[in-house]
N, C-alpha and C positions, 0 to 999 in steps of 0.2 A: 613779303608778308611772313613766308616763311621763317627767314631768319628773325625779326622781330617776335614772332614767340618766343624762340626760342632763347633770346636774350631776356624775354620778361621772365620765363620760368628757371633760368639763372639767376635773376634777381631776386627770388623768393630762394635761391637754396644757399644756404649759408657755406662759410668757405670754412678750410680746419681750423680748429682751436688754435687761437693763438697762446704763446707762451705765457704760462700761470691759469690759463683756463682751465675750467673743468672738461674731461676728456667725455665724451658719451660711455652706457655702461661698455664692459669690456666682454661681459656675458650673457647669454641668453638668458630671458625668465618667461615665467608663463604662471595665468591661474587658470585654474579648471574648475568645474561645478562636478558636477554628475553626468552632466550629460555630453560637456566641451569644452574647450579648452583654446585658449588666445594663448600663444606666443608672441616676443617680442624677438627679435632678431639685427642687435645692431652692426650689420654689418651692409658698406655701401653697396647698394644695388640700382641699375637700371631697372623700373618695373618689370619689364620682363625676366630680366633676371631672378628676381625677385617671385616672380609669379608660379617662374620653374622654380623655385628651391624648396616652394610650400608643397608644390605637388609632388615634389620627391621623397618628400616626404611623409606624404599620407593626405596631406590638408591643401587649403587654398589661401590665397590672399583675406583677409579678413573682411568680412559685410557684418557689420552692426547695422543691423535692417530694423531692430526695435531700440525703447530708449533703455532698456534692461540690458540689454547686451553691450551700450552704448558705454552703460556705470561699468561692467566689468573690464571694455576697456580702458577705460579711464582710471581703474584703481589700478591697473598695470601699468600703465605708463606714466603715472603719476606725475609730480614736476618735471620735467626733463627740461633739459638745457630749452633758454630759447631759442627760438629759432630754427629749431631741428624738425627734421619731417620724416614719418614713418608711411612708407605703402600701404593702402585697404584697396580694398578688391572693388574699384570704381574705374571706368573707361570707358569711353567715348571715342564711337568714327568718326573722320573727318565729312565735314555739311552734316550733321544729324543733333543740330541744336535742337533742344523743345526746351525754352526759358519756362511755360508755363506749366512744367509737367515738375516733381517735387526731384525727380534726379538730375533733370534740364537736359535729359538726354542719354548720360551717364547708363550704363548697364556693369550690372553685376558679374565678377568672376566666373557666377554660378549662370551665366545665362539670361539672365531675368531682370526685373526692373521693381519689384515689388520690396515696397521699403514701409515701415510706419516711422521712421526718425529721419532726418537730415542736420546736417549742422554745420551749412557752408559759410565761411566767413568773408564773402563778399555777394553782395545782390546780384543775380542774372540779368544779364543784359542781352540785349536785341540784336550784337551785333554779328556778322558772320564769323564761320567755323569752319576753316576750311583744314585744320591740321588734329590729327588724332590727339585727344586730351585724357590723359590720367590724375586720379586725386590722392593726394598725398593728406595725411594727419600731423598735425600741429604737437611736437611729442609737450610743450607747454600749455600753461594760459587754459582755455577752455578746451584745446581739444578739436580746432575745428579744419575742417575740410578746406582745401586748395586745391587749384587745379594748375594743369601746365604740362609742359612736355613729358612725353614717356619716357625718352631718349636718355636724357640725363641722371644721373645718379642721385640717390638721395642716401638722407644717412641710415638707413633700415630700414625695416618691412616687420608688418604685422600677418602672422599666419592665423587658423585656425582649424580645427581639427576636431572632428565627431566622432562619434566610437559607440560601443552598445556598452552602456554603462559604466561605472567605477568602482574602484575601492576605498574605503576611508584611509589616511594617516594611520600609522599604526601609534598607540599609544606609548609614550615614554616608558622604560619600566628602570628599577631601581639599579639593576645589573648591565646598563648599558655604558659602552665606554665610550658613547657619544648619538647624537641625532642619527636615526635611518637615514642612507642615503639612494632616492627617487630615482631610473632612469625609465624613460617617458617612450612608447614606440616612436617619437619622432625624435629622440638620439637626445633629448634635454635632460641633464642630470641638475637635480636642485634638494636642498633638504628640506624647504618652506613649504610644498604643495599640501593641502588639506585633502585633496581626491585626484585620485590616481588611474587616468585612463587604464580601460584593458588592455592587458599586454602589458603593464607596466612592471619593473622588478626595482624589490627593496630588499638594498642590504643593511645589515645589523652588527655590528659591532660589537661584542660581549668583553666585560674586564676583564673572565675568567680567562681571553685569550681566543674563545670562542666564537663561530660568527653562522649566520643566519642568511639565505636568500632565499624570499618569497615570491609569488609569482602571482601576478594578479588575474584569474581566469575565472571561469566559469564555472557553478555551482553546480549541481546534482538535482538539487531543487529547485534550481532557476535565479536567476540573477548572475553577479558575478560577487569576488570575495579571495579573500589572501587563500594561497595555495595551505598554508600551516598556522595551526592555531599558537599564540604564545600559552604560556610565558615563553617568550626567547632567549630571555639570558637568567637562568633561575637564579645569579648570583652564586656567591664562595659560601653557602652555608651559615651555622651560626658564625662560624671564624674567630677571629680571635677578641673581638668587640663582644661580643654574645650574642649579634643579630637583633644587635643595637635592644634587647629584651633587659628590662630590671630585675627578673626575675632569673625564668627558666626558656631557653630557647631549644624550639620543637624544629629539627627538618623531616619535611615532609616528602611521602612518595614522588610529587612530580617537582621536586627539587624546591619549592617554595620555603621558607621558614614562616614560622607563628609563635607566641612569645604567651607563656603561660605562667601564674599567679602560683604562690605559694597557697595554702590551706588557708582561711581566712582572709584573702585580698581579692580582688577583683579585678579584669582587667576592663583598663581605661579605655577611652574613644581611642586614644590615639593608636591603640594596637600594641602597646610596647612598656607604658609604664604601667604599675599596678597600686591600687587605690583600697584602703581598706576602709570599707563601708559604713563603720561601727564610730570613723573618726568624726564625722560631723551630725552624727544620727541623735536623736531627740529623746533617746533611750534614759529612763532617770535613775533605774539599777542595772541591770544586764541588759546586751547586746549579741546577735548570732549572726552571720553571716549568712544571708540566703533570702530567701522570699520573694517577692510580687518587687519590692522597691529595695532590695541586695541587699536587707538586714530586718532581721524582726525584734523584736521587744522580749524581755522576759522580767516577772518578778522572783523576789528570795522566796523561802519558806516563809510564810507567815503572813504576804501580802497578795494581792491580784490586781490587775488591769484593770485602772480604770474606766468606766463603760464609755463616757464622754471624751476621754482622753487617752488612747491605750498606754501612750508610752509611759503616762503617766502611774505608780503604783500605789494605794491604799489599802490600810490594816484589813486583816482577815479576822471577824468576829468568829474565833472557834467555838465561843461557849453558846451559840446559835445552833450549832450541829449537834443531832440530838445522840446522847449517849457519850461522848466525848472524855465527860468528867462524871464519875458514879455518884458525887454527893455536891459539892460548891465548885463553882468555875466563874474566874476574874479573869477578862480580859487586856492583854496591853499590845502597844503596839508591839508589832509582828512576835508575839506570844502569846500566852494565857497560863495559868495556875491551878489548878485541882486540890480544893480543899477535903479533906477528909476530917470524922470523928469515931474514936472507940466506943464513944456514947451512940445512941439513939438521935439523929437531926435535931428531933423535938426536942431534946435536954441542952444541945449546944447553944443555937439560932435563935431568936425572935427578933423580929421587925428589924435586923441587922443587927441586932444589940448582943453580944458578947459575954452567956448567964455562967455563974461558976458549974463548970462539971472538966469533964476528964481534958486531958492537956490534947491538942489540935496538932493535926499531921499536914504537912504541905509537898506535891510534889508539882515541880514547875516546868515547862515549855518551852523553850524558845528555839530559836535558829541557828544551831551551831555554829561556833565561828571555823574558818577555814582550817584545812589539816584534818589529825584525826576526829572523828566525829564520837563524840562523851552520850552516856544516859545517865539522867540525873538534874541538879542542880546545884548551889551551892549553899554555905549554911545563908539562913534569911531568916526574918522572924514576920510576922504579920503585922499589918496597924494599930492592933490590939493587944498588943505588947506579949501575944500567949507563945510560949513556948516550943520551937521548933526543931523537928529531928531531920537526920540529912542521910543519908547514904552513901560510901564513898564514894569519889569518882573513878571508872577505871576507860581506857579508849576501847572502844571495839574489837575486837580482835588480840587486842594488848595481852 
């Protein structure tokens, strides 16, 4: 009877790859949450072998007891060869069937029998159990439970390992000369883990030549967390690119660079190029750099903001302000006119009408054009054809 198992649980283990086949991995891998951590270990072992190499390590044989723990295994050993069988932490004495019980007998690494998943791929039967039975996992296909001899060697073992909390991944940074590299209290070096048991150490790599190990322990304030804060590799400064900056490149006290805007530009989301505000801005005469939305509005002399519309500008009625012009004031756009008479009002003016008396004085308004800035105006005559005197022009200052 004997030997009849043990010939059937040879018939479930596959023999080595033959030539041109895919070999099994060559390396150990592992994911971990926060709280634990599943190893894969493909190397052949007798269960027991197997069972010592987890606890040598810190952990046991693996029990996916829920169906949560069941996905984690399963995203770790993802396709694997068919046919291949990995150890979890299930064992049976010999005579100690229970077909109706959800482990059929089966007890856990951990001593216990308490499971909420199973997922054996063949139905329990009634019949007797007279030789010790261990389960192996199916590293393909769905993943599912077998049983069969302990004796015999299969192609790997699944461990797992608790711990009092993790560290996150440290984050990539620009001055690295490659991925951190993980090694794990149970001797697994890997660069892909997202959380890193306690005890765990990450090294770092820096372009500058530089290099980094942290050490995953215990906080001050409780939890656990990387022994040193980054930045870890502050990078070569501006250098010789300018720290990739359009403009001006800033190094900073704790070796960072930041990229800063000439007078008038802005800088962009991206941190590095710089944008000036005033380029796409809605402004219909002048443009300033600054404000609530990185540019405001401005009118010339002569005009103001419209009230509906700011960026919009419209004429300034001066001859509305009272005192402006001492006798007649004509408005135009952005300027206005100050009529004068040597006469009396009353002897020039009626109803707009133009009466013979003393010749009419005009001095005029407007917005200087750019440069030096004039007082004055230039010769003009009215619409009334009266005669007009001018004063020269000289610049300010001139």
């Amino acid at each position: 009877m004997l030997l009849r198992l043990l010939l059937a649980w040879a018939a479930a283990v596959p023999a080595l790859p033959a030539l041109g086949q895919a070999p099994w991995a060559a390396e150990p891998r592992a994911a971990c949450g926060p709280g634990s951590c599943y190893a894969l270990f493909p190397h052949r072992r007798t269960f027991l072998e197997a069972w010592r190499a987890c606890r040598e390590l810190g952990g046991d044989l693996a029990t996916p007891r829920t169906l949560e723990e069941a996905q984690r295994v399963d995203s770790l050993v993802g396709a694997g060869p068919a046919s291949r069988l990995l150890w979890i932490g299930l064992q049976r004495p010999a005579r100690q069937c229970q077909p109706q019980r959800p482990l059929r007998g089966f007890t856990w690494t951990t001593g216990d029998q308490d499971t909420a998943f199973t997922n054996w791929a063949q139905p329990a039967t009634g019949g007797p159990c007279p030789a010790q039975r261990c389960a192996a996992l199916e590293a393909s296909g769905g993943h599912r439970w077998l049983e069969g001899s302990c004796t015999l060697a299969v192609d790997g073992y699944l461990c797992q390992f608790g711990f009092e909390g993790a560290c996150p991944a440290l984050p990539a940074e620009a001055g690295q000369a490659g991925p951190a590299v993980y090694t794990t209290p149970f001797h697994l070096v890997s660069t892909e883990l997202e959380w890193l048991p306690f005890g765990s150490v990450a090294a770092v790599q820096c372009q500058a030549g530089r290099g980094a190990s942290l050490l995953c322990v215990k906080q001050p304030g409780g939890g656990v967390g990387w022994s040193q804060a980054g930045p870890l590799c502050p990078g070569s400064g501006c250098g010789p690119a300018n720290g990739g900056c359009e403009h001006e490149c800033v190094e900073e006290e704790d070796g960072r660079v930041s990229c800063r805007c000439s007078e008038g530009f802005q800088l962009a989301a991206d941190g590095h190029s710089c944008e000036d505000p005033c380029a796409q801005a809605p402004c219909e005469q002048q443009c300033e750099p600054g404000g609530p939305q990185g540019y405001s509005c401005h009118c010339r002399l002569g005009f103001r903001p419209a009230e509906d519309e700011p960026h919009r500008c419209v004429d300034t009625d001066e001859c509305q302000i009272a005192g402006v012009c001492q006798q007649m004031c004509v408005n135009y756009v952005g300027g206005f006119e100050c009529y004068c008479s040597q006469a009396p009002l009353s002897q020039t003016w009626l109803s707009g009408t133009l009466l013979p008396g003393p010749a009419l004085r005009t001095e005029r308004h407007a917005k200087a054009p750019p440069g030096p800035q004039w007082v004055g105006a230039g010769v003009f005559s009215n619409k009334w054809g009266a005669n007009l005197t001018q004063n020269l022009l000289t610049p300010v200052g001139g």
